[in-house]
ZAGUSE-541455 format. One record per residue (C-alpha): residue number from 1; residue in one letter; x, y, z. Coordinates in pm, 1 decimal, m for minus. Each point is the difference from the previous one (the first is absolute). Layout:
ZAGUSE-541455
+-----+---+----------+----------+----------+
!   k ! r !       xx !       yy !       zz !
+-----+---+----------+----------+----------+
! NUM ! A !        X !        Y !        Z !
...
+-----+---+----------+----------+----------+
This chain:
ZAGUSE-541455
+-----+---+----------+----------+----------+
!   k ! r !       xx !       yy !       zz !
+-----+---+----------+----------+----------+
!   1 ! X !   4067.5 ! m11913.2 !   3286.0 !
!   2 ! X !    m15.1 !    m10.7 !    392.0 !
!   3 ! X !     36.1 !   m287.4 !    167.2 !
!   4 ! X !   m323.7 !     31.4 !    169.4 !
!   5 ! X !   m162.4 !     25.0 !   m301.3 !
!   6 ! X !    158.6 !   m302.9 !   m161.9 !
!   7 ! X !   m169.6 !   m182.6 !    270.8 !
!   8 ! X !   m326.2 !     83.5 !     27.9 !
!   9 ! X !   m297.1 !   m159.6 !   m169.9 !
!  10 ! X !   m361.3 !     67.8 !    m39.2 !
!  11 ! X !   m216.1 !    292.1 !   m173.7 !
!  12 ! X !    168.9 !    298.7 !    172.3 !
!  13 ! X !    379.8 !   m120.7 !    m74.1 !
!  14 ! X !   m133.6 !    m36.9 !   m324.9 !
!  15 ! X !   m111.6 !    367.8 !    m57.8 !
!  16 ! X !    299.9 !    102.3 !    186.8 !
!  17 ! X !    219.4 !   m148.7 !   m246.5 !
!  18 ! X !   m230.5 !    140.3 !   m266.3 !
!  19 ! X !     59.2 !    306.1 !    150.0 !
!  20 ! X !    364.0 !    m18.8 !    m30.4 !
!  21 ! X !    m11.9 !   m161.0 !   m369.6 !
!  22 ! X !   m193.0 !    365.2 !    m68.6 !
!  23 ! X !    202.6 !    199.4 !    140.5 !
!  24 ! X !    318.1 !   m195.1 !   m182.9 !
!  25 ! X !   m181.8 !     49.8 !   m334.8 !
!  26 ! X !    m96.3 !    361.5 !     50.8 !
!  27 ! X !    407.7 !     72.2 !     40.9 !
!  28 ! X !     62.8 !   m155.0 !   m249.8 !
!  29 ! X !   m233.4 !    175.2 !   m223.0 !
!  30 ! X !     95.2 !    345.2 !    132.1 !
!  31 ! X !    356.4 !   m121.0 !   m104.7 !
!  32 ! X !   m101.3 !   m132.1 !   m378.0 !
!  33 ! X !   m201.4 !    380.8 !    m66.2 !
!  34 ! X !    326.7 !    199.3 !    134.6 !
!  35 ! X !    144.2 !     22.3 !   m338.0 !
!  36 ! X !   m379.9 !      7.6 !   m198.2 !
!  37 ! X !    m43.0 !    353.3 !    214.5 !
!  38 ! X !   m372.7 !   m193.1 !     60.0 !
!  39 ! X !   m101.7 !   m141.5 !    322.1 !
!  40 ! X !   m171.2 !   m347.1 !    m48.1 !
!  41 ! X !   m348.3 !     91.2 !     55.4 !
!  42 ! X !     61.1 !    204.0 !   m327.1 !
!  43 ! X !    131.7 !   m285.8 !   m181.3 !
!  44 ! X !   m278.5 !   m193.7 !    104.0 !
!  45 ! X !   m226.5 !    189.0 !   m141.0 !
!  46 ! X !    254.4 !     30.0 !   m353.1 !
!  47 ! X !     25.1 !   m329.5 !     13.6 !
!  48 ! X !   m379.1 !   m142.9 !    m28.0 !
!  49 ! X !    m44.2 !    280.8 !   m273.1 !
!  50 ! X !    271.5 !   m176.4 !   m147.7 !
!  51 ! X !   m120.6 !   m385.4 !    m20.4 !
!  52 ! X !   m309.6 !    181.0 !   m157.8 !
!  53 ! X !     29.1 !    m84.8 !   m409.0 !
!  54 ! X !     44.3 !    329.2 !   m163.9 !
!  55 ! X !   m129.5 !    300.1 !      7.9 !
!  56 ! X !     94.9 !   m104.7 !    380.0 !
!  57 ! X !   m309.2 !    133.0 !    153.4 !
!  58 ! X !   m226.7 !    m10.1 !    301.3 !
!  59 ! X !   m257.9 !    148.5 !    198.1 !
!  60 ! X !    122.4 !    163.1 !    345.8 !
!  61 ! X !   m254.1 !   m239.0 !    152.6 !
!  62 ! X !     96.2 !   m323.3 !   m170.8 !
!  63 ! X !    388.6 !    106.7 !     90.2 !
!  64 ! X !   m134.3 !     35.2 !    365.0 !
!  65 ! X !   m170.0 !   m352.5 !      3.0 !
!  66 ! X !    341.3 !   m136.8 !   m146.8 !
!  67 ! X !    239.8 !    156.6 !    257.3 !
!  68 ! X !   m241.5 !    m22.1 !    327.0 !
!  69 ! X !     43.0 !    369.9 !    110.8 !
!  70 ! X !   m246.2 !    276.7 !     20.5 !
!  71 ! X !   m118.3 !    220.2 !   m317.9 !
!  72 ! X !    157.5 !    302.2 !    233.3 !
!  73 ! X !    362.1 !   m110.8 !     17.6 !
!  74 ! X !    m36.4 !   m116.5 !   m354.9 !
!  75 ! X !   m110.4 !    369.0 !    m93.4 !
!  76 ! X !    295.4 !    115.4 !    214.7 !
!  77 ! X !    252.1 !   m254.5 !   m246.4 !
!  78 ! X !   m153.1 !     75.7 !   m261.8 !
!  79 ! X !     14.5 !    341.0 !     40.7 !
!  80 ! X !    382.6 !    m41.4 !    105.2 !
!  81 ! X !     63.3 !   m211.4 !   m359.9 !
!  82 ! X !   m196.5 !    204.7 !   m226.1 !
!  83 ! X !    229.8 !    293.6 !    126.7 !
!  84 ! X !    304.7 !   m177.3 !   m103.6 !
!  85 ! X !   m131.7 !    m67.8 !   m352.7 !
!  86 ! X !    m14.5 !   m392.2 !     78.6 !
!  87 ! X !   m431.2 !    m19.3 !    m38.6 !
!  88 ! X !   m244.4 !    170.4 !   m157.9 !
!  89 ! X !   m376.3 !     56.7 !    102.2 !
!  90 ! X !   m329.3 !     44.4 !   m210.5 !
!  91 ! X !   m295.8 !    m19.0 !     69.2 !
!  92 ! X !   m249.1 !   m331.1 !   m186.3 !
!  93 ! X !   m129.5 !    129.4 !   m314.9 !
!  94 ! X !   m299.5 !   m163.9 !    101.3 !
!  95 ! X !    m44.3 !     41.4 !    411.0 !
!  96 ! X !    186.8 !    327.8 !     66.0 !
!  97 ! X !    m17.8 !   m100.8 !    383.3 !
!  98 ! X !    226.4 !   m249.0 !    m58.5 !
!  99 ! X !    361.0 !    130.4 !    m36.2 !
! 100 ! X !    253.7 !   m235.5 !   m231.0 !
! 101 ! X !    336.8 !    m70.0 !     55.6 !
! 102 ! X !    284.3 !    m56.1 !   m276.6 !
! 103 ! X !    331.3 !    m76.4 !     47.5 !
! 104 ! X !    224.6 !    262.4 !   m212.0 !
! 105 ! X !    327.3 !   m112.2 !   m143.9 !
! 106 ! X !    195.5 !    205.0 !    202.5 !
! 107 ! X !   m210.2 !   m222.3 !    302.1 !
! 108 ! X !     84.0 !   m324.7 !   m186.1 !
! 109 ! X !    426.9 !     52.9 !    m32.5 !
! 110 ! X !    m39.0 !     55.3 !    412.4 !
! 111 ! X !   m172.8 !   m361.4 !     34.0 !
! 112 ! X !    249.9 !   m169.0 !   m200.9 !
! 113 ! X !    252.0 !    179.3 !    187.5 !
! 114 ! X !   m171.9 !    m66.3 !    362.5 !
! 115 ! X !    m27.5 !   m382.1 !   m137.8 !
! 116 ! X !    343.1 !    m85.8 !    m29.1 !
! 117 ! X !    114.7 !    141.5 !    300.5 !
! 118 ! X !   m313.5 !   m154.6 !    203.2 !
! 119 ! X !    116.2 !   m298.7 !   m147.9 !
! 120 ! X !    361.9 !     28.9 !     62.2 !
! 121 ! X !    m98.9 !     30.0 !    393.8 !
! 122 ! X !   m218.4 !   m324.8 !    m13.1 !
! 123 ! X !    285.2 !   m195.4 !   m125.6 !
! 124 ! X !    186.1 !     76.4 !    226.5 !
! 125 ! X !   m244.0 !   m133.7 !    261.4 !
! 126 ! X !   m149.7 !   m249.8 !   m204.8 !
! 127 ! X !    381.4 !   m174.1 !   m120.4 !
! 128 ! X !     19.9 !   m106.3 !    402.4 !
! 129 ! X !   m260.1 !   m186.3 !    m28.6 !
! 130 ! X !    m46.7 !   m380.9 !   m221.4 !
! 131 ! X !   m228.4 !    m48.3 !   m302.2 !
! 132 ! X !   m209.4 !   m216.0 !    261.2 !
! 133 ! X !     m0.4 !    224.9 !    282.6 !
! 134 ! X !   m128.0 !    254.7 !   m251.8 !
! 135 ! X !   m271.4 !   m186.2 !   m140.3 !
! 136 ! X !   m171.7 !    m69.0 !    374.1 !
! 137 ! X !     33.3 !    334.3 !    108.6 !
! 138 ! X !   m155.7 !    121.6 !   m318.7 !
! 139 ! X !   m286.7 !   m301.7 !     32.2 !
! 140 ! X !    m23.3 !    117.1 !    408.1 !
! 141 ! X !    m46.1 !    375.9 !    m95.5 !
! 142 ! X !   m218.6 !    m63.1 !   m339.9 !
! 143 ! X !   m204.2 !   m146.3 !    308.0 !
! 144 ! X !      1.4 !    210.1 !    285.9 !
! 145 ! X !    m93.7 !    318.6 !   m295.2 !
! 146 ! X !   m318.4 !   m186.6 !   m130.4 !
! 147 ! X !   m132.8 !    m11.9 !    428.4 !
! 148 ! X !    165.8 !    394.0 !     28.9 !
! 149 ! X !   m178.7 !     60.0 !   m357.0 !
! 150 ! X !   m355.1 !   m141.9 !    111.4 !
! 151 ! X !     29.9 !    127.5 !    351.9 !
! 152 ! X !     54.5 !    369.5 !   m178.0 !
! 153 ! X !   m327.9 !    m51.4 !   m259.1 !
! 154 ! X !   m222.7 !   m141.4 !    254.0 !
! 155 ! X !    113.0 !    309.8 !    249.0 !
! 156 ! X !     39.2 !    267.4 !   m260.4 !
! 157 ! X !   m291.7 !     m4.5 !   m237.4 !
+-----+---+----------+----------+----------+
Protein backbone atom coordinates (compact mmCIF):
# COMPACT_ATOMS: atom_id res chain seq x y z
CA UNK A 1 0.00 0.00 0.00
CA UNK A 2 1.27 3.70 -0.35
CA UNK A 3 2.60 5.33 2.24
CA UNK A 4 0.17 8.07 2.07
CA UNK A 5 -2.43 5.85 2.36
CA UNK A 6 -1.11 3.99 5.38
CA UNK A 7 -1.45 7.26 7.04
CA UNK A 8 -4.49 8.65 6.53
CA UNK A 9 -7.60 8.29 8.63
CA UNK A 10 -11.18 9.20 8.39
CA UNK A 11 -14.21 8.17 5.95
CA UNK A 12 -12.47 8.93 2.62
CA UNK A 13 -9.05 6.93 3.49
CA UNK A 14 -11.38 4.44 4.39
CA UNK A 15 -13.15 4.04 0.95
CA UNK A 16 -9.86 4.59 -0.61
CA UNK A 17 -8.50 1.61 0.92
CA UNK A 18 -11.77 -0.11 0.11
CA UNK A 19 -11.13 0.83 -3.16
CA UNK A 20 -7.85 -0.77 -3.32
CA UNK A 21 -9.04 -4.04 -1.27
CA UNK A 22 -11.59 -4.23 -4.59
CA UNK A 23 -9.51 -3.82 -6.94
CA UNK A 24 -6.94 -6.54 -5.14
CA UNK A 25 -9.88 -9.01 -5.03
CA UNK A 26 -11.11 -8.46 -8.55
CA UNK A 27 -7.30 -9.63 -9.75
CA UNK A 28 -7.38 -12.06 -7.99
CA UNK A 29 -10.58 -13.40 -9.20
CA UNK A 30 -9.73 -12.78 -12.86
CA UNK A 31 -6.63 -14.97 -11.92
CA UNK A 32 -8.72 -18.01 -10.05
CA UNK A 33 -11.36 -18.16 -13.52
CA UNK A 34 -8.15 -18.26 -16.00
CA UNK A 35 -8.05 -21.94 -15.96
CA UNK A 36 -12.27 -22.39 -15.39
CA UNK A 37 -12.42 -20.51 -19.09
CA UNK A 38 -15.37 -18.44 -16.86
CA UNK A 39 -14.97 -14.97 -15.74
CA UNK A 40 -16.22 -14.53 -12.07
CA UNK A 41 -19.37 -12.81 -12.67
CA UNK A 42 -20.26 -16.22 -14.35
CA UNK A 43 -19.28 -18.17 -11.45
CA UNK A 44 -21.20 -16.04 -9.37
CA UNK A 45 -24.07 -16.65 -10.82
CA UNK A 46 -23.01 -20.88 -10.96
CA UNK A 47 -22.26 -20.61 -7.75
CA UNK A 48 -25.65 -19.37 -5.90
CA UNK A 49 -27.43 -21.94 -8.29
CA UNK A 50 -25.19 -24.18 -6.66
CA UNK A 51 -25.83 -23.64 -2.71
CA UNK A 52 -29.51 -24.10 -3.97
CA UNK A 53 -30.57 -27.94 -2.67
CA UNK A 54 -31.21 -29.86 -5.76
CA UNK A 55 -32.81 -29.54 -8.60
CA UNK A 56 -30.44 -26.28 -8.13
CA UNK A 57 -32.94 -23.82 -9.29
CA UNK A 58 -33.95 -20.19 -9.32
CA UNK A 59 -35.85 -17.52 -10.75
CA UNK A 60 -33.72 -14.88 -12.91
CA UNK A 61 -35.19 -12.36 -10.46
CA UNK A 62 -34.44 -14.05 -7.17
CA UNK A 63 -30.68 -14.72 -8.75
CA UNK A 64 -30.68 -10.87 -9.39
CA UNK A 65 -31.73 -9.96 -5.73
CA UNK A 66 -28.90 -12.47 -4.57
CA UNK A 67 -26.00 -11.08 -6.69
CA UNK A 68 -27.04 -7.15 -6.61
CA UNK A 69 -26.78 -6.55 -10.44
CA UNK A 70 -29.38 -5.66 -12.93
CA UNK A 71 -31.92 -8.34 -14.59
CA UNK A 72 -30.07 -6.98 -18.02
CA UNK A 73 -26.50 -8.06 -17.34
CA UNK A 74 -27.93 -11.13 -15.72
CA UNK A 75 -29.81 -11.87 -19.13
CA UNK A 76 -26.49 -11.05 -20.85
CA UNK A 77 -24.67 -14.07 -18.31
CA UNK A 78 -27.12 -15.99 -18.57
CA UNK A 79 -27.33 -15.92 -22.00
CA UNK A 80 -23.36 -16.32 -22.13
CA UNK A 81 -23.75 -19.73 -19.67
CA UNK A 82 -26.66 -21.26 -21.21
CA UNK A 83 -24.51 -21.14 -24.51
CA UNK A 84 -21.81 -23.09 -22.96
CA UNK A 85 -24.18 -25.83 -21.72
CA UNK A 86 -23.47 -24.76 -17.93
CA UNK A 87 -27.56 -23.52 -17.23
CA UNK A 88 -30.63 -24.21 -18.46
CA UNK A 89 -33.82 -21.92 -18.74
CA UNK A 90 -37.68 -22.70 -18.57
CA UNK A 91 -40.14 -20.95 -18.15
CA UNK A 92 -42.62 -21.52 -14.39
CA UNK A 93 -45.12 -24.06 -15.14
CA UNK A 94 -47.29 -21.90 -13.33
CA UNK A 95 -46.30 -17.96 -14.19
CA UNK A 96 -44.82 -18.27 -17.70
CA UNK A 97 -43.48 -14.58 -17.15
CA UNK A 98 -41.23 -15.77 -14.87
CA UNK A 99 -38.21 -17.53 -16.50
CA UNK A 100 -36.35 -20.43 -14.17
CA UNK A 101 -32.94 -21.10 -13.90
CA UNK A 102 -31.21 -24.66 -13.32
CA UNK A 103 -27.88 -25.38 -12.98
CA UNK A 104 -26.93 -28.37 -15.55
CA UNK A 105 -24.25 -30.82 -14.62
CA UNK A 106 -22.03 -29.81 -17.10
CA UNK A 107 -22.58 -26.08 -15.05
CA UNK A 108 -21.99 -27.87 -11.71
CA UNK A 109 -18.24 -29.78 -12.65
CA UNK A 110 -17.22 -25.85 -13.65
CA UNK A 111 -18.17 -24.64 -9.94
CA UNK A 112 -16.33 -27.29 -8.30
CA UNK A 113 -13.60 -26.61 -10.56
CA UNK A 114 -13.81 -22.57 -10.16
CA UNK A 115 -14.00 -23.46 -6.20
CA UNK A 116 -10.81 -24.93 -5.68
CA UNK A 117 -8.89 -22.67 -7.57
CA UNK A 118 -10.84 -19.52 -5.95
CA UNK A 119 -9.86 -21.10 -2.95
CA UNK A 120 -6.34 -21.87 -3.70
CA UNK A 121 -5.90 -17.88 -4.37
CA UNK A 122 -7.50 -16.96 -0.91
CA UNK A 123 -5.03 -19.03 0.86
CA UNK A 124 -2.61 -17.67 -0.36
CA UNK A 125 -3.75 -14.25 0.90
CA UNK A 126 -5.50 -15.41 3.77
CA UNK A 127 -2.15 -17.80 5.23
CA UNK A 128 -0.39 -14.06 5.77
CA UNK A 129 -2.62 -13.23 7.92
CA UNK A 130 -3.29 -14.83 12.00
CA UNK A 131 -6.40 -16.76 13.09
CA UNK A 132 -7.10 -13.41 15.13
CA UNK A 133 -6.43 -10.95 12.56
CA UNK A 134 -8.87 -13.01 10.49
CA UNK A 135 -11.61 -13.17 12.79
CA UNK A 136 -11.77 -9.02 13.20
CA UNK A 137 -11.56 -8.39 9.74
CA UNK A 138 -14.30 -10.86 9.09
CA UNK A 139 -16.40 -9.28 12.33
CA UNK A 140 -15.34 -5.50 10.71
CA UNK A 141 -16.64 -6.50 7.17
CA UNK A 142 -19.78 -8.80 8.43
CA UNK A 143 -20.36 -5.08 9.72
CA UNK A 144 -19.64 -2.59 7.30
CA UNK A 145 -22.01 -5.22 4.62
CA UNK A 146 -25.14 -5.12 6.96
CA UNK A 147 -24.83 -0.65 6.70
CA UNK A 148 -23.77 -1.29 2.60
CA UNK A 149 -26.77 -3.98 2.63
CA UNK A 150 -29.45 -1.54 4.27
CA UNK A 151 -28.11 1.52 2.56
CA UNK A 152 -28.77 -0.61 -0.93
CA UNK A 153 -32.64 -1.77 0.24
CA UNK A 154 -33.60 1.51 1.57
CA UNK A 155 -32.12 3.17 -1.91
CA UNK A 156 -33.06 0.42 -4.28
CA UNK A 157 -36.59 -0.71 -3.63
Amino acid sequence: MPAYLAHEVGPAALFTRLQRVGIHLEVLQREAMVDVEVTFGDFVILATLHREPPPHELPVSQIASYILRPMGSISQALDRIEHEGLVARTHDATDRRRVIVTLTEQGAMVVDRAQQSYERVRLRVFDRLTNGELSAIDGAVTTLLGAFDADYEENNT
